[in-house]
N, C-alpha and C positions, 0 to 999 in steps of 0.2 A: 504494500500500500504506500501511498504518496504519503511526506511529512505534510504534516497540518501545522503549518503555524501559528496557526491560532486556539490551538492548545493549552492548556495552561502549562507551566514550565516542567511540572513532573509526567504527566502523562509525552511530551516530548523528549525529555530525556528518556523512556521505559520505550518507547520508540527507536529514538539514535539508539540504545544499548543493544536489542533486537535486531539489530542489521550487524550484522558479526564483519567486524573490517581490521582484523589484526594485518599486521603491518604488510605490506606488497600487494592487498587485495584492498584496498579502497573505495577501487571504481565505484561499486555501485551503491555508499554514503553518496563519497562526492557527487554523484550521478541526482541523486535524490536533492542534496543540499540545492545544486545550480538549481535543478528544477523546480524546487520551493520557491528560490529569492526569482526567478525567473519572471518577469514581469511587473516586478515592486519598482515605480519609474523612479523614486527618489535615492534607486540606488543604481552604481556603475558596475557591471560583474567583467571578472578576469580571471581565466582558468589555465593556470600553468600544471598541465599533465594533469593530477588528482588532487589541486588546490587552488582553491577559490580564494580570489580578493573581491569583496562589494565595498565600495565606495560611496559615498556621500560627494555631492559638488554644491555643497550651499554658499562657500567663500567666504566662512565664519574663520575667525581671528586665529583661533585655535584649530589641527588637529590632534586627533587620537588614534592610537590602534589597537583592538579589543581583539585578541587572537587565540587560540585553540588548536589542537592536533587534533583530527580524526581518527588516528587509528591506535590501535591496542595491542597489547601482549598476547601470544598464545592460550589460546582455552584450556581452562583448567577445570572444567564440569561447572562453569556457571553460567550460564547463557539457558536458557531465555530469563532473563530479570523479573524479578518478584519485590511488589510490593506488600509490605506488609503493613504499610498507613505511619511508619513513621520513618522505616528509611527502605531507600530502592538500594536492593542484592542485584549484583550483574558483575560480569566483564568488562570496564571499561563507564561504569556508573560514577566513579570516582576520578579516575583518570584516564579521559578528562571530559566522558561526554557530557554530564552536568552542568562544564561549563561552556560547552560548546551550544547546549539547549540553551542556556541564559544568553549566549551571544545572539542568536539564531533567533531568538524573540525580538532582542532590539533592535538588529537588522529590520524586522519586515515589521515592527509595531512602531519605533520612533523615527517617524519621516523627519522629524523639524527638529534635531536638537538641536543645543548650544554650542557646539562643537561638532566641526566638521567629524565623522569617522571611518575609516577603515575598517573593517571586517577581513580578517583572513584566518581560513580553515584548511589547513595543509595537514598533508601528510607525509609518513615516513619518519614521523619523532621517536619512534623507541627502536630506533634499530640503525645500524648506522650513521655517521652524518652524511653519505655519500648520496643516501635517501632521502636524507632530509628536508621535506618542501617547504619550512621556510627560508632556507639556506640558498635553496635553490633558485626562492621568488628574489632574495636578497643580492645575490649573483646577477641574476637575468635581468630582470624589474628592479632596483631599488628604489626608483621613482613612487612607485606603487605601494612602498613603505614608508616615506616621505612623512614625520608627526613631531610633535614637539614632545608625544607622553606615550606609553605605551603600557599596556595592561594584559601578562597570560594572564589565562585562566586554567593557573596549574592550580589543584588542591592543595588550597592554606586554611581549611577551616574556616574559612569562609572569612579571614584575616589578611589583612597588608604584610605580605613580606617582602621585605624592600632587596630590589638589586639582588645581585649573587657572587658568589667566590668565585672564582677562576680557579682552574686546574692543570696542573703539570705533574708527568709522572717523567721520570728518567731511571733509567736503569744503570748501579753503581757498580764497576768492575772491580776487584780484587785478583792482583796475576801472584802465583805461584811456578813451581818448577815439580812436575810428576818425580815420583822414586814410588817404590816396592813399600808399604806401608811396613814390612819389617825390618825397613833401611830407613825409614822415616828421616832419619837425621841427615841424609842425599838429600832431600828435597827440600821445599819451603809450602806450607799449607797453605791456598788460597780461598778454602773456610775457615778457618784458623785464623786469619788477617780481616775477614769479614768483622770480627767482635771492635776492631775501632771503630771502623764505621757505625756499627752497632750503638757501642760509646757514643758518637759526636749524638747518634739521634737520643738517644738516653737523657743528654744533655742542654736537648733544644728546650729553648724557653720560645711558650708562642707569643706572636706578637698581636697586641688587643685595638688595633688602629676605632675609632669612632668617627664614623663618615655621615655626612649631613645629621648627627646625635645617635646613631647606632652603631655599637660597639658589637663588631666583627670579632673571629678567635679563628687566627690560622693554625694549619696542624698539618706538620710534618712527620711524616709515618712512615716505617718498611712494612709496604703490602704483599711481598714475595720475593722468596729468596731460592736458589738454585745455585749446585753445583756439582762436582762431584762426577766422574767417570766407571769408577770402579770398586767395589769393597775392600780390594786391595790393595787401590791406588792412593796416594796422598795427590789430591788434585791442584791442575794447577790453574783455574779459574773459578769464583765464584761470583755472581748475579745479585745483588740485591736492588729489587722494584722500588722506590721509593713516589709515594704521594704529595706533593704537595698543594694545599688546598690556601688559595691566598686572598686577600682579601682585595675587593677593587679598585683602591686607590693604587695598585700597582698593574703595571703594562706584562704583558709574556715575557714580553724582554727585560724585566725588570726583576721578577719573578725568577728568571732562569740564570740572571745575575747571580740572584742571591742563592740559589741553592748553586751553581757552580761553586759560589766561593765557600760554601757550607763545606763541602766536598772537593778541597783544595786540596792537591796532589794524588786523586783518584780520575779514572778515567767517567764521565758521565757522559751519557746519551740521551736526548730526548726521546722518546716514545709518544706521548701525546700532550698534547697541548689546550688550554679554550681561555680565553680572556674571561674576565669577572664581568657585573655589570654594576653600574654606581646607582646609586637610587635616584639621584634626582630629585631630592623632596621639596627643592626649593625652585624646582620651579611650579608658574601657576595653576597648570592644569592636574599638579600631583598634589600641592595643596590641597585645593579643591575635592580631589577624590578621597585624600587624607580626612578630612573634614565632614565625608558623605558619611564613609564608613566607620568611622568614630574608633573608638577601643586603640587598643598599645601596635604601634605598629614593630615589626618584628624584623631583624636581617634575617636574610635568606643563608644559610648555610650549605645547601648544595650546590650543584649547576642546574641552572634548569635554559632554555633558550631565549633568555631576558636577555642573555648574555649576549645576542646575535645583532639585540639591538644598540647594545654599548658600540657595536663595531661601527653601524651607522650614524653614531652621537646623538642615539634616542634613549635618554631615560629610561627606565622601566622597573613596573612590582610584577611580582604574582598575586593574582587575587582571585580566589576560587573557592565552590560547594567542597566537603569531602576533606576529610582528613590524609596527606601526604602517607602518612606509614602504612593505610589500606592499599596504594598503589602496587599491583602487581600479585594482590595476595588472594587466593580462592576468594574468601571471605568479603571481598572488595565489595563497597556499599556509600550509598551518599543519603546524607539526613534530606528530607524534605524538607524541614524549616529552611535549613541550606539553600538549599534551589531558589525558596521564593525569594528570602533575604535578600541573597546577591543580584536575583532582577530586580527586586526595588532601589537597593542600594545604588543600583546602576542605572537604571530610569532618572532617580532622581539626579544624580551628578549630569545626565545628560540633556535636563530639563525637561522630563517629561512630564 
């Protein structure tokens, strides 16, 4: 059946959750989404592959971009979604299609906000970034992300969390020299040499930077370690992964500075990389959203793709139905209070 959106916001998200679109298989959301907004004249649509941008052209002072990923995690026996009157059970109830149903409302119900908006529903967020279609709109189109503010609608409890950490992992070499483990003393251990490095991280003090009033907490961690050839061998390499999670007033190259000189006279390697994002609170139209949605606003402690818009020098929170730590889990479920909450919260920042 075609989305109705004129739904109220829970019967539409039990809707989106029913259309099973874990990640590579989108089409036929997206297929359904275009088709909804298809014909709403106060909006622009633009469909790169399996993600939609709808636009606003009213040539108010302000824009925004109120964004969402369509697709989901592998099924894990929860599909078709059940409500049970106080919160919707599904795959993908949480993250993130509750808040893709609250976006998806104000697309086709507020023709005349205050702010110009953007609407974009991509996919390919949990799985790659090679997939990833905001990545992709942002590559091809950036025009089309073009805002002075920017809003996912990743599950925060229905709470402001501002910006994100940036992530680097690099992998630390340790060289040794092979010998017969019962000549040990030929050789030199390069698991055995891993425990300084070990040491410096034992040793890190994190750093608690406070960016427009929120106090961030970086964390430098060994996430995996390898080495080792043989039961017999004293090996002459070992691998430790290390994480660093940092906070946004630092750049990648900034970031990679510092843990090179953390690990000064070891060999390090980048493996992955993603910038942070700043929050932005001062500027107006975060204010203002600050303001709608009332209560403590919170840093963001993960990555989430807020971060994509740091790269375009756009602002951005998370703010969404659904508890974060349900993401990904059987159990996965979003409060109805939730749902309604964040459409009005959002109605009204938009002047509805």
């Amino acid at each position: 059946m075609a989305l109705d959106l004129t739904a109220d916001v829970v019967a539409l998200t039990e809707a989106l959750v029913d259309i099973e679109s874990v990640s590579r298989n989108e089409q036929q959301i997206s297929d359904q989404i275009e088709a909804a907004l298809t014909g709403l004249d106060h909006l622009h649509l633009t469909r790169i592959g399996n993600s939609l941008v709808a636009r606003t052209e009213l040539g108010r002072p302000e824009r925004v971009v109120i964004a969402g990923h369509v697709d989901t995690v592998p099924l894990n026996d929860n599909l078709p979604s059940r409500n049970d009157g106080t919160l919707l059970h599904g795959l993908g109830s949480c993250d993130m299609k509750g808040g893709v149903a609250v976006a998806l409302k104000l697309a086709a119900e507020v023709d005349d906000p205050v702010r110009d908006v953007t609407y974009v529903f991509y996919d390919g967020e949990e799985i790659a970034s090679e997939f990833n279609g905001l990545r992709i709109i942002a590559e091809q189109r950036p025009d089309l992300l073009d805002a002075d503010f920017a809003i996912l609608m990743e599950p925060s409890d229905a709470g402001v969390e501002a910006g994100c950490q940036g992530t680097l992992r690099v992998e630390v070499t340790t060289r040794g020299e092979r010998a017969h483990s019962a000549r040990s003393w030929r050789g030199v251990n390069a698991i055995h040499g891993a425990g300084k490095v070990l040491d410096r991280l034992n040793a890190y003090v994190a750093r608690r930077p406070v960016i427009d009033g929120l106090e961030y907490h970086e964390g430098l961690n060994a996430v995996l370690i390898s080495g080792g050839v043989a039961t017999n061998v004293v090996p002459d390499e070992c691998v430790i992964t290390v994480n660093y999670r940092f906070a946004p007033d630092l750049t990648e190259d900034e970031a990679l500075a510092f843990v090179t000189d953390f690990f000064d006279g070891y060999e390090v390697v980048v493996t992955d990389s993603a910038p942070g994002a700043r929050p932005g609170l001062d500027r107006p139209a975060a204010k203002a959203f600050v303001e709608a949605v009332g209560g403590e606003v919170k840093p963001k402690f993960g990555w989430t793709d807020v971060a994509r818009f740091t790269v375009l020098g756009i602002p951005a929170v998370n703010y969404g139905p659904g508890d974060p730590v349900l993401a990904h889990k059987q159990e996965e479920h979003v409060p109805l209070d939730q749902l309604r909450r964040c459409e009005k919260t959002l109605r009204t920042w938009l002047g509805a």
